[in-house]
C-alpha positions in Angstrom: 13.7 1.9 22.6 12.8 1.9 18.8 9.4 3.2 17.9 7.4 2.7 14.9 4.4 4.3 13.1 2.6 4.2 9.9 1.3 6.8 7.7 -2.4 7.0 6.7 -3.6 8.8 3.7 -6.8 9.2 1.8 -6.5 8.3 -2.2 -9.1 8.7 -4.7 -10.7 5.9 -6.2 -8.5 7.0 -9.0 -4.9 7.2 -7.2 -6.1 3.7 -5.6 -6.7 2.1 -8.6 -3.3 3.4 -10.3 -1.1 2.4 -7.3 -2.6 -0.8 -6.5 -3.5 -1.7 -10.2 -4.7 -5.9 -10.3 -7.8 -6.5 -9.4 -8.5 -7.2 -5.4 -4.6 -6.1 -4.7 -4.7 -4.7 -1.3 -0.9 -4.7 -0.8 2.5 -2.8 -2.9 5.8 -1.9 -2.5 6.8 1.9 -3.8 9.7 0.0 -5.9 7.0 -1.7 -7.9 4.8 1.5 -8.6 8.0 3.8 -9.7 9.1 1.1 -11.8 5.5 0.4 -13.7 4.7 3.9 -13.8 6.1 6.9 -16.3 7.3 10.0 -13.7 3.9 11.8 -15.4 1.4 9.3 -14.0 3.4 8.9 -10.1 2.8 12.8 -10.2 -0.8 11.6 -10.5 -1.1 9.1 -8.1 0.3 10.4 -5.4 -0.8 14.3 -5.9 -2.5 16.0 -2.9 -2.0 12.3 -1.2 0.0 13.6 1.7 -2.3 16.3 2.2 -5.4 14.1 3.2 -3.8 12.3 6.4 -6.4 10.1 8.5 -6.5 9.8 11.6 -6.2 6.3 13.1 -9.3 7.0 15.1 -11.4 7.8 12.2 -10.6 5.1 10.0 -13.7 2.2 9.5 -11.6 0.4 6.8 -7.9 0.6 5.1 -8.0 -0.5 1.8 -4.6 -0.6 1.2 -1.0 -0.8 2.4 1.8 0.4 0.4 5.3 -0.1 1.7 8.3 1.9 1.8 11.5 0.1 1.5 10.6 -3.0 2.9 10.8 -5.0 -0.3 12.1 -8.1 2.1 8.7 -8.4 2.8 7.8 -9.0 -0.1 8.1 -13.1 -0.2 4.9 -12.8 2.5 3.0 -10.9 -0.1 3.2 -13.2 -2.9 0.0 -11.8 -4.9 -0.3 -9.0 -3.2 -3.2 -9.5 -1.0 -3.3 -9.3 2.4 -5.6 -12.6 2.7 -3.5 -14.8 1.1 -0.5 -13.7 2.9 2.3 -16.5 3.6 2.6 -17.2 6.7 1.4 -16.4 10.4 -1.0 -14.9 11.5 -3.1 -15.0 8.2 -1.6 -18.7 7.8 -0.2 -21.5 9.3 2.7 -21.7 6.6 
């Protein structure tokens, strides 16, 4: 059996708007932000990130998913929102 869970973290409204940098993106692949970003500013982003987990149960909104070596997905994220996603269930594409 092959289990599966996902990370949640708290970002500032800082962090946030440096990883996911167009306006109402709501999706982004790690490849993306270490290639746009200078090893100065990733330090930034993602400082004290790890250290804020959420729990699942205390979440009333996610704002955001970044992902971690899944850039195959990317051809369901086309520009990078999460409502305009191609294909199901968003979609009947």
């Amino acid at each position: 059996m092959v289990t599966c869970g996902f990370q949640r973290a708290a970002f500032t409204d800082e962090q946030f708007a440096t990883v996911f940098s167009a306006k109402g993106q709501d999706i982004e692949f790690i490849e993306d932000v270490i290639e746009r970003l200078t090893p100065e500013q990733l330090d930034q982003a993602f400082s004290g990130v790890w250290a804020r987990p959420v729990k699942k149960s205390e979440i009333s909104g996610i704002h955001g998913t970044l992902f971690y070596e899944l850039e195959q997905k990317k051809r369901f994220y086309p520009s990078k929102r999460e409502s305009d996603v191609a294909g199901p269930p968003h979609s009947p594409a």
